[in-house]
ZADO-1210 file (C-alpha; in nm, 4 decimals, padded with zeros to 6 digits):
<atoms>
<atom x="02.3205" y="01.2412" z="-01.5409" code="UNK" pos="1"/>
<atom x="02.1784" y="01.5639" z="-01.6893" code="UNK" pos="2"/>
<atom x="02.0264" y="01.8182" z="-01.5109" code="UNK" pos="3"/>
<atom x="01.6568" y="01.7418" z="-01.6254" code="UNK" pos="4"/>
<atom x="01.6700" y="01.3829" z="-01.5469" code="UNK" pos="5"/>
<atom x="01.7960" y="01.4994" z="-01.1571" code="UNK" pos="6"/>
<atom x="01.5064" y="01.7636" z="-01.1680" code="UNK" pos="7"/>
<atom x="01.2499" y="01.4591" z="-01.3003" code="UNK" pos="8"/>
<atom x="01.3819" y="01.2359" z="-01.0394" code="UNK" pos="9"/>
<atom x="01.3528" y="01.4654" z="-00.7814" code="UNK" pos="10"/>
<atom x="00.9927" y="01.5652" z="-00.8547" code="UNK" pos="11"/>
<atom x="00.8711" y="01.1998" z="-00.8245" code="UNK" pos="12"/>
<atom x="01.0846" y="01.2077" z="-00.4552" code="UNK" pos="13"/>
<atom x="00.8435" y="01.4717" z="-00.3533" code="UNK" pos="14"/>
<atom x="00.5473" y="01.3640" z="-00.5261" code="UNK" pos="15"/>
<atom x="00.5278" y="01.0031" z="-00.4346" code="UNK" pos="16"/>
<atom x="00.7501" y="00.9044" z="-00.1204" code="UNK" pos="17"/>
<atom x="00.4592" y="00.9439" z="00.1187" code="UNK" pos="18"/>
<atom x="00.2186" y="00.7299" z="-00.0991" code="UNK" pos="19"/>
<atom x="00.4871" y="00.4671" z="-00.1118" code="UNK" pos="20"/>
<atom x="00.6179" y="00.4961" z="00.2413" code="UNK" pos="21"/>
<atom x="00.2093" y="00.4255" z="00.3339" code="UNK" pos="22"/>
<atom x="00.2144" y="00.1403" z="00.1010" code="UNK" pos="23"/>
<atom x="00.5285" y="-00.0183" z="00.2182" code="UNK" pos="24"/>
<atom x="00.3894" y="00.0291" z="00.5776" code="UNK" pos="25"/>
<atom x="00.0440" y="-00.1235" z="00.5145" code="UNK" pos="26"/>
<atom x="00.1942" y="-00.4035" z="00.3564" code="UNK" pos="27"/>
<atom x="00.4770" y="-00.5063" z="00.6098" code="UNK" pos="28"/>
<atom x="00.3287" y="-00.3096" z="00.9339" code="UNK" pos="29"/>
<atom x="00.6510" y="-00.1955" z="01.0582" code="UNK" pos="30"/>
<atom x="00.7044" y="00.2042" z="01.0242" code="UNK" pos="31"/>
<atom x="01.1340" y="00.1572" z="01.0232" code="UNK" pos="32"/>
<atom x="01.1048" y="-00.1101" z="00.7828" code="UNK" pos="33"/>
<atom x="00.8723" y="00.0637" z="00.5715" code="UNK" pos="34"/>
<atom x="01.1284" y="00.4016" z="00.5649" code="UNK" pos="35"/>
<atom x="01.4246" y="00.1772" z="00.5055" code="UNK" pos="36"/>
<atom x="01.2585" y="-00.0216" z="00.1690" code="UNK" pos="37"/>
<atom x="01.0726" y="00.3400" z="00.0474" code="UNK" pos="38"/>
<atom x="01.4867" y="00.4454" z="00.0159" code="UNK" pos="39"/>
<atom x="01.5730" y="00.1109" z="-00.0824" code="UNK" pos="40"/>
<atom x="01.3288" y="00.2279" z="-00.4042" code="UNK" pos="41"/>
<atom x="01.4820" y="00.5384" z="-00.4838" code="UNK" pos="42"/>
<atom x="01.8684" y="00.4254" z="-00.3946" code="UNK" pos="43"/>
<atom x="01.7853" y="00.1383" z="-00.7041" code="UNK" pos="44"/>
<atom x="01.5742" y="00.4301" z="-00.9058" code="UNK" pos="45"/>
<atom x="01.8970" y="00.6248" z="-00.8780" code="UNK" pos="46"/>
<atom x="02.1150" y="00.3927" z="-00.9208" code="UNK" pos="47"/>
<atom x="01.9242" y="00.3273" z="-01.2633" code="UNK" pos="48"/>
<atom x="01.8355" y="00.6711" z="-01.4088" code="UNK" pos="49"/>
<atom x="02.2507" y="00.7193" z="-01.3501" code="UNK" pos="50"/>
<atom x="02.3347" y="00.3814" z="-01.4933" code="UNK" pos="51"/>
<atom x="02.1619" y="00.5468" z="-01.7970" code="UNK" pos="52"/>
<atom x="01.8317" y="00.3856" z="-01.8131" code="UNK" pos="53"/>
<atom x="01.5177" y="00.6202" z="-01.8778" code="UNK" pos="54"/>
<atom x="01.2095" y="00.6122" z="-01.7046" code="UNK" pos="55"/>
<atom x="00.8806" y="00.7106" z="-01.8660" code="UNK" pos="56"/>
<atom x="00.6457" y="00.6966" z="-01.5786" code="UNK" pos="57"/>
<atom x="00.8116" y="00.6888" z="-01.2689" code="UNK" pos="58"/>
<atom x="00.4888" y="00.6054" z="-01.0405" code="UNK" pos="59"/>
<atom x="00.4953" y="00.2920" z="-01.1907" code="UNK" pos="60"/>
<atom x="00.8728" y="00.2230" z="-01.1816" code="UNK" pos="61"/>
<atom x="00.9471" y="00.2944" z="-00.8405" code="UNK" pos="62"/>
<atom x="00.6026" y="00.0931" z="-00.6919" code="UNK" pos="63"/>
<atom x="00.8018" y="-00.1671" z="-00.9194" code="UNK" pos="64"/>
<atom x="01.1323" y="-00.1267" z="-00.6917" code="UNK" pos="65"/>
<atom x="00.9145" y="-00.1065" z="-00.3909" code="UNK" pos="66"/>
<atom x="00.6772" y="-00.4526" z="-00.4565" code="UNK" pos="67"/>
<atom x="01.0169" y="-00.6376" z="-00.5426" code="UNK" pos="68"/>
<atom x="01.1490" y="-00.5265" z="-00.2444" code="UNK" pos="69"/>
<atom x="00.8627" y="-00.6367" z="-00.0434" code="UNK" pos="70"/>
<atom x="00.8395" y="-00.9950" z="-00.1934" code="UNK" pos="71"/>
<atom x="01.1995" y="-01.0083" z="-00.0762" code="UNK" pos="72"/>
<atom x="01.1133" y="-00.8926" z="00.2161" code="UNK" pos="73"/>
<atom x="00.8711" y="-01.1402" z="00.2782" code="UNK" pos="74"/>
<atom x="01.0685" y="-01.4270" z="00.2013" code="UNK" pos="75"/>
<atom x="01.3061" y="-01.3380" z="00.4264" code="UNK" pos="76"/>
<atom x="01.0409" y="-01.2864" z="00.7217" code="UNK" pos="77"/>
<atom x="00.7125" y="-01.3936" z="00.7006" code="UNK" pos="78"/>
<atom x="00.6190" y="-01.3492" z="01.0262" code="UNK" pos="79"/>
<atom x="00.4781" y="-00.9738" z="01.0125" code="UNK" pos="80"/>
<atom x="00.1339" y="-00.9327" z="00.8948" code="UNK" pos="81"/>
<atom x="-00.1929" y="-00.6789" z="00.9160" code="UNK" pos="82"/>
<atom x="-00.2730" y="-00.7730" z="01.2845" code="UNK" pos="83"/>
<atom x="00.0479" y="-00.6348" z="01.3948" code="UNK" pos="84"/>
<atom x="-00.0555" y="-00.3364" z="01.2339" code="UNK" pos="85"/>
<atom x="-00.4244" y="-00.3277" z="01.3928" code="UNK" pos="86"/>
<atom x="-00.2625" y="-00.4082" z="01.7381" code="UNK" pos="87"/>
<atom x="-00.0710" y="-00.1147" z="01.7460" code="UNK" pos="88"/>
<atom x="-00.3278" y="00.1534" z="01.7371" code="UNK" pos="89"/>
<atom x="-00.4747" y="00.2599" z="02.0201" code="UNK" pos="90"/>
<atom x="-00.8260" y="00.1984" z="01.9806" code="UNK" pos="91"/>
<atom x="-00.9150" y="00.3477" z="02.3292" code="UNK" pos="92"/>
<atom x="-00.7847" y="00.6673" z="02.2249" code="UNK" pos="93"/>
<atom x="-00.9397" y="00.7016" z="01.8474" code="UNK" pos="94"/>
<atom x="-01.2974" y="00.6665" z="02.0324" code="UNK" pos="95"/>
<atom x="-01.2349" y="00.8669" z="02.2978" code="UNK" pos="96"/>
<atom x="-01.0965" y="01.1211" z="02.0081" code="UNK" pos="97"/>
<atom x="-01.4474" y="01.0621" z="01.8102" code="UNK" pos="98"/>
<atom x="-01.6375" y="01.1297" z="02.1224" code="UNK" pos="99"/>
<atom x="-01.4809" y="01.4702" z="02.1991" code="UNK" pos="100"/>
<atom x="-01.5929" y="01.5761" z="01.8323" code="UNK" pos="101"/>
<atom x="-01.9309" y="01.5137" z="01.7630" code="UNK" pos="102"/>
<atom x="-02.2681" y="01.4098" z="01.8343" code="UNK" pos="103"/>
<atom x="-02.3810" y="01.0931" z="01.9965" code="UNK" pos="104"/>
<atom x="-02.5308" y="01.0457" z="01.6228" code="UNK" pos="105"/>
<atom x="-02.1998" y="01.1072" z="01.4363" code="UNK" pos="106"/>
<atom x="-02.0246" y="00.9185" z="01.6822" code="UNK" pos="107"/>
<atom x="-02.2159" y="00.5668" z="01.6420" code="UNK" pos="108"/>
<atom x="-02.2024" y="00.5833" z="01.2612" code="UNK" pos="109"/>
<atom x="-01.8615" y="00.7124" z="01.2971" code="UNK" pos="110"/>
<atom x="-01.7612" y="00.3879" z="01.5234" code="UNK" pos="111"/>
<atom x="-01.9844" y="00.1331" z="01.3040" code="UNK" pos="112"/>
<atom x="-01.7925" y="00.2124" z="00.9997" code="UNK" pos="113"/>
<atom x="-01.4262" y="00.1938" z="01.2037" code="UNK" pos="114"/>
<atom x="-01.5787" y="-00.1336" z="01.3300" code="UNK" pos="115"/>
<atom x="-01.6660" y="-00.2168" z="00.9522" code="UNK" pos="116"/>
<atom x="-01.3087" y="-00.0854" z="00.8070" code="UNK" pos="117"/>
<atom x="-01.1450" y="-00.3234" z="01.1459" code="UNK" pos="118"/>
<atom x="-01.3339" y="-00.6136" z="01.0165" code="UNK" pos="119"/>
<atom x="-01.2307" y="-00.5591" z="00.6201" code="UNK" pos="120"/>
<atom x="-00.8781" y="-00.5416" z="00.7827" code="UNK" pos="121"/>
<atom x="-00.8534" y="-00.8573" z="01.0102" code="UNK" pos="122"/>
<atom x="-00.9516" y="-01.0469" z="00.6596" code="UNK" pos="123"/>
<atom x="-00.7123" y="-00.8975" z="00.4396" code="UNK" pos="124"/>
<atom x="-00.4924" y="-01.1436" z="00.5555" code="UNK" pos="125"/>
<atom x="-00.6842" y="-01.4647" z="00.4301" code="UNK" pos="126"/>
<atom x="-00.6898" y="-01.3294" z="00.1060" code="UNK" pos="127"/>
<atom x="-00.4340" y="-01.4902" z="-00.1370" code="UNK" pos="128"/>
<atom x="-00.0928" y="-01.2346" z="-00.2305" code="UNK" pos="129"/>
<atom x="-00.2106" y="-01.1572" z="-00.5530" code="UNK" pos="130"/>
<atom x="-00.5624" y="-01.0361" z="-00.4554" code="UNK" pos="131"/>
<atom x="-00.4251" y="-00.8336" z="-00.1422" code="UNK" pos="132"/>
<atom x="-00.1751" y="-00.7013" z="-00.3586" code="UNK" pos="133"/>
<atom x="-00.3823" y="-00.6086" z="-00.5980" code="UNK" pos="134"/>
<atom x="-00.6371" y="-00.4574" z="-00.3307" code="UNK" pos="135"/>
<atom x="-00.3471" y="-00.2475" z="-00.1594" code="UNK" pos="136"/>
<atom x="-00.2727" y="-00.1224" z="-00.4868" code="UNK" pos="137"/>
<atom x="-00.5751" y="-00.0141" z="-00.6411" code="UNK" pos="138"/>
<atom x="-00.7801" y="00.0987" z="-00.3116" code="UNK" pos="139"/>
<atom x="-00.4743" y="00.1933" z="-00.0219" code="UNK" pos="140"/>
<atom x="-00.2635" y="00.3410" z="-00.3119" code="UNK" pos="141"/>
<atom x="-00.5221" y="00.4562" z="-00.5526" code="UNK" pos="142"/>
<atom x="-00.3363" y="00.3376" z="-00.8317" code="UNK" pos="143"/>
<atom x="-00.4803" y="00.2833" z="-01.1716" code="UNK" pos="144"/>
<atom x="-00.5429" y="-00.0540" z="-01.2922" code="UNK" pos="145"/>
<atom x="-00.2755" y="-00.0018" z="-01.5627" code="UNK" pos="146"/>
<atom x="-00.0307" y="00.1724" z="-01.3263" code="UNK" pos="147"/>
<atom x="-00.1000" y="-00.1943" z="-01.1135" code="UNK" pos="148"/>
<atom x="-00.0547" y="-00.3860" z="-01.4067" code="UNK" pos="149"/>
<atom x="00.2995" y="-00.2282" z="-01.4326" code="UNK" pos="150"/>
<atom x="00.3836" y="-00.2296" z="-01.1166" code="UNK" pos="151"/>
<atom x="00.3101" y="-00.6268" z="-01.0709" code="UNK" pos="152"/>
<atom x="00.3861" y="-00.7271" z="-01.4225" code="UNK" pos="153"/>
<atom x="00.0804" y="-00.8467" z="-01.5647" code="UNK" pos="154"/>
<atom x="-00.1983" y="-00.7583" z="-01.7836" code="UNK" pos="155"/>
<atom x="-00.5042" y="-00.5266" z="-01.6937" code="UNK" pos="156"/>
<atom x="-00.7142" y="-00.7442" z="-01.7226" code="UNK" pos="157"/>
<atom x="-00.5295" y="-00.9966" z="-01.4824" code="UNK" pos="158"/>
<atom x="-00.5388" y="-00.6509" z="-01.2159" code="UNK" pos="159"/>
<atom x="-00.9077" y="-00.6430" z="-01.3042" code="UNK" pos="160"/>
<atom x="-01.0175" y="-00.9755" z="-01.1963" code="UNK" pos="161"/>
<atom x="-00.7926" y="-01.0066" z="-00.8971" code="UNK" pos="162"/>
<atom x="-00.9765" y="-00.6778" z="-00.7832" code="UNK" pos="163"/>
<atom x="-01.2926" y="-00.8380" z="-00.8587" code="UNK" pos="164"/>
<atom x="-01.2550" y="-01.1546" z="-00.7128" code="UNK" pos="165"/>
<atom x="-01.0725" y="-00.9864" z="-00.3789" code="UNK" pos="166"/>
<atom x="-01.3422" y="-00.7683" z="-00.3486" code="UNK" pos="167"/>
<atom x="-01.6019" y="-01.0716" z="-00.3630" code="UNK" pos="168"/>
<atom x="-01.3526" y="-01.3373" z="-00.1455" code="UNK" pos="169"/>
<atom x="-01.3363" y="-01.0360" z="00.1246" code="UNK" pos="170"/>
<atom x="-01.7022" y="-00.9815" z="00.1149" code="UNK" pos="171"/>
<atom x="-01.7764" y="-01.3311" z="00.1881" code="UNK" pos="172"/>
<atom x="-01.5094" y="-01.3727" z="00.4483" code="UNK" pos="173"/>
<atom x="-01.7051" y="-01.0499" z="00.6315" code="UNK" pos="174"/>
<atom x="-01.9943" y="-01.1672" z="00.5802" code="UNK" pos="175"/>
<atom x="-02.1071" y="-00.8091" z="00.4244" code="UNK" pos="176"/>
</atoms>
């Protein structure tokens, strides 16, 4: 491996193992899980980039690796999901928190739109895989809808109207 594709891979280690470590913990709500599959993704990267492949983008590559790895991690064991997720914060202390910062005002909005952001959440999981993947993607990740389309293996326009449709499924199961 030449020197400037070690330097390029270890650029995107920096730049994007916390957005993918977040990711891989949204999706499968276990934090050692979640570490283990984010170096899962860059032992394969490696393992490629040395192999001699190139990468062009590597954003897109490695949220490749890392969605792969979840689907296989999923098949494997499907019993981990968003609620595990919401159970383990400590909702007692993130109010309490809020109410120690601000005004009463502040405080009410700030605990209407947690109650909001809880609700979104306890629906996620109704949604069908390929509109909370697409979701977790575009608005967890911030991806772009082409970086999504690579990362899944579709078109954009396939990424757009799974966004779209999502968006509307989860605002009718919320009743928003």
């Amino acid at each position: 491996m030449d020197p400037q594709e070690e330097k390029a891979f270890l650029e995107a280690f920096e730049t994007h193992a916390d957005a993918l470590y977040r990711h891989a913990y949204f999706r499968i709500s276990d934090k050692e899980r979640a570490y283990d599959l984010v170096q899962d993704t860059y032992l394969k990267a490696w393992d490629y980039v040395a192999g001699g492949g190139e990468i062009k983008q590597y954003k897109s590559f490695l949220y490749r690796i890392l969605h792969n790895l979840i689907i296989d991690e999923y098949r494997k064991k499907k019993s981990s999901s968003l609620d595990e997720l919401l159970e383990n914060e400590t909702i007692a202390n993130a109010v309490e928190a809020r109410l120690s910062e601000g005004s009463l005002q502040e405080t009410e909005e700030s605990l209407d739109e947690t109650a909001l952001v809880d609700k979104i959440r306890s629906h996620i999981p109704e949604l069908p895989d390929d509109y909370r993947v697409a979701l977790t993607l575009r608005f967890i990740d911030d991806l772009s809808i082409g970086e999504i389309a690579d990362t899944v293996g579709v078109s954009e326009n396939v990424v757009s109207v799974r966004i779209h449709r999502g968006v509307a499924k989860l605002r009718a199961l919320c009743n928003v």
